[in-house]
Structure formats: C-alpha cells, structure tokens
N, C-alpha and C positions, 0 to 999 in steps of 0.2 A: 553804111558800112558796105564796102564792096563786096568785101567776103565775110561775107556772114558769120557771126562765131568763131574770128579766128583768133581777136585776145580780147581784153576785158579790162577797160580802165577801172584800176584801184584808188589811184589819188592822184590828185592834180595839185601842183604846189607853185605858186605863183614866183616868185625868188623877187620879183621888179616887173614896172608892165611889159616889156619886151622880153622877158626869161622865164620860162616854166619847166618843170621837173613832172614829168607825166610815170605814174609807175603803173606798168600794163602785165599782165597774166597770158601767157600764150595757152591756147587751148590742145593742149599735147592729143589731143585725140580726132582734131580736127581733120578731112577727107585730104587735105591739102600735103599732109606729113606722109599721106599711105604712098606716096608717088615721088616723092623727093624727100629722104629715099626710104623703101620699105627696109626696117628694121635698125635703120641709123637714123632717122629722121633732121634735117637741116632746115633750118628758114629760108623759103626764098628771098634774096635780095630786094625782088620786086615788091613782096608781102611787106618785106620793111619798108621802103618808101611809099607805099601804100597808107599803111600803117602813120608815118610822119605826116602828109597830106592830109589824112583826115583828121587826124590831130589838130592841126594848123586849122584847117578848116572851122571848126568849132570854136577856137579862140579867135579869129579875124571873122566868125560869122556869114562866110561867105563861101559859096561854091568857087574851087580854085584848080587851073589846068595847070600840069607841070611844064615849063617854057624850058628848063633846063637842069642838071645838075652836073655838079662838077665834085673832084674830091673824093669820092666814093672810095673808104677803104674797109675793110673787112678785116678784125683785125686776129676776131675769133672765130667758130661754127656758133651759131645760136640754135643747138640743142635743146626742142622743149623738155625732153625727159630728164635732162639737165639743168638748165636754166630758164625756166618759164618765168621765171619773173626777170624784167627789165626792166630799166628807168632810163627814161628819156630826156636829154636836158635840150630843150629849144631855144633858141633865141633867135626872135624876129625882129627885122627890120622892113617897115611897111611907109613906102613911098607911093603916093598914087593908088593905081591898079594892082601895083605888083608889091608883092611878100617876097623877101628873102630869106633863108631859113638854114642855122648854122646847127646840126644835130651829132649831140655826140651820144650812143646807144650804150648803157654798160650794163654788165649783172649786178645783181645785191652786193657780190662782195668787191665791188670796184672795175672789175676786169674790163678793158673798154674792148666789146665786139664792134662797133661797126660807126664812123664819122664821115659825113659829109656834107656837103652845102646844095642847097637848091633853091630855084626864084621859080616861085609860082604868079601867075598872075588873076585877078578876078573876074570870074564870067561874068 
C-alpha cells in the first residue's frame, strides 16, 4: 500500500471472474485529510486511483504501472466524515501484459462519486 492506512478492505465479492465489488473503509483520520482540506476534508483523486491500482493489483497478482486513464469523472466529494465507506465495482479485462480496468466508485447508499477507466500494464 502506498499510503499507508489510508482505507481498509472490508469485503471483496467476486460477481464473475472479470467483476468484483470491493467495499473499502476510508481512514477519516488519516495525515492525508489534515491537508486537503483541514476541516472539510476531500479524497484526493489521486488517492482514488491509487486506491483502484492496488486493488487490481492483488486480483491480477502483479505489480502494475498506470500507461493511462481516461474518463475520469467525479461526480460527488468523497467526504470521509461522511462517507467512509465505499464499494468499488471493477471489471477487468486482461490481454497480455496489459489490464484494463472499468471503475465505478459509489457510497452505501448508491450515490455514484467517481467513474473511470484505465489500462495498466505489468511490470
């Protein structure tokens, strides 16, 4: 994990071998929130894609560099004192070397905050 404690896989739910529903815990206290921004606190963008990658990672079993993404929208603020919990639904499609990875991010009660797609490829 790059950032250390910054959420906490709760459940991983397979759907099909290409689709998984990952439900992750953001760590609302983590040093990362005191800075963006103190006393509103936002997820970084980057922390999310970070976040997808090592996900991926662990289901393709491989160390993986991001070659691109595309798509990226944001559609809520991912408030942890708000919504620390989110579920991730993945689907991968793996050619080769390279993962493609289609992610839609929502809270518990549906809301979708954040969709996009990215191709990683493997070190």
């Amino acid at each position: 994990m790059l950032i250390k404690d910054f959420y906490t896989i709760k459940n991983i739910h397979h759907v099909d071998p290409d689709t998984l529903h990952v439900n992750i815990q953001l760590n609302k206290n983590h040093d990362v929130f005191k800075g963006h921004f103190p006393g509103n606190p936002v997820t970084p963008g980057v922390c999310m894609i970070q976040t997808i990658k090592e996900i991926t990672q662990t289901q393709v079993n491989s160390t993986l560099f991001l070659q691109s993404i595309s798509n990226v929208k944001f559609t809520a603020l991912i408030n942890p004192n708000i919504n620390p919990d989110l579920i991730l639904e993945i689907s991968l499609i793996q050619e080769n070397n390279t993962i493609r990875v289609k992610n839609v991010t929502k809270f518990t009660d549906g809301t979708i905050a954040l969709k996009c797609n990215g191709t990683f490829v493997k070190k």
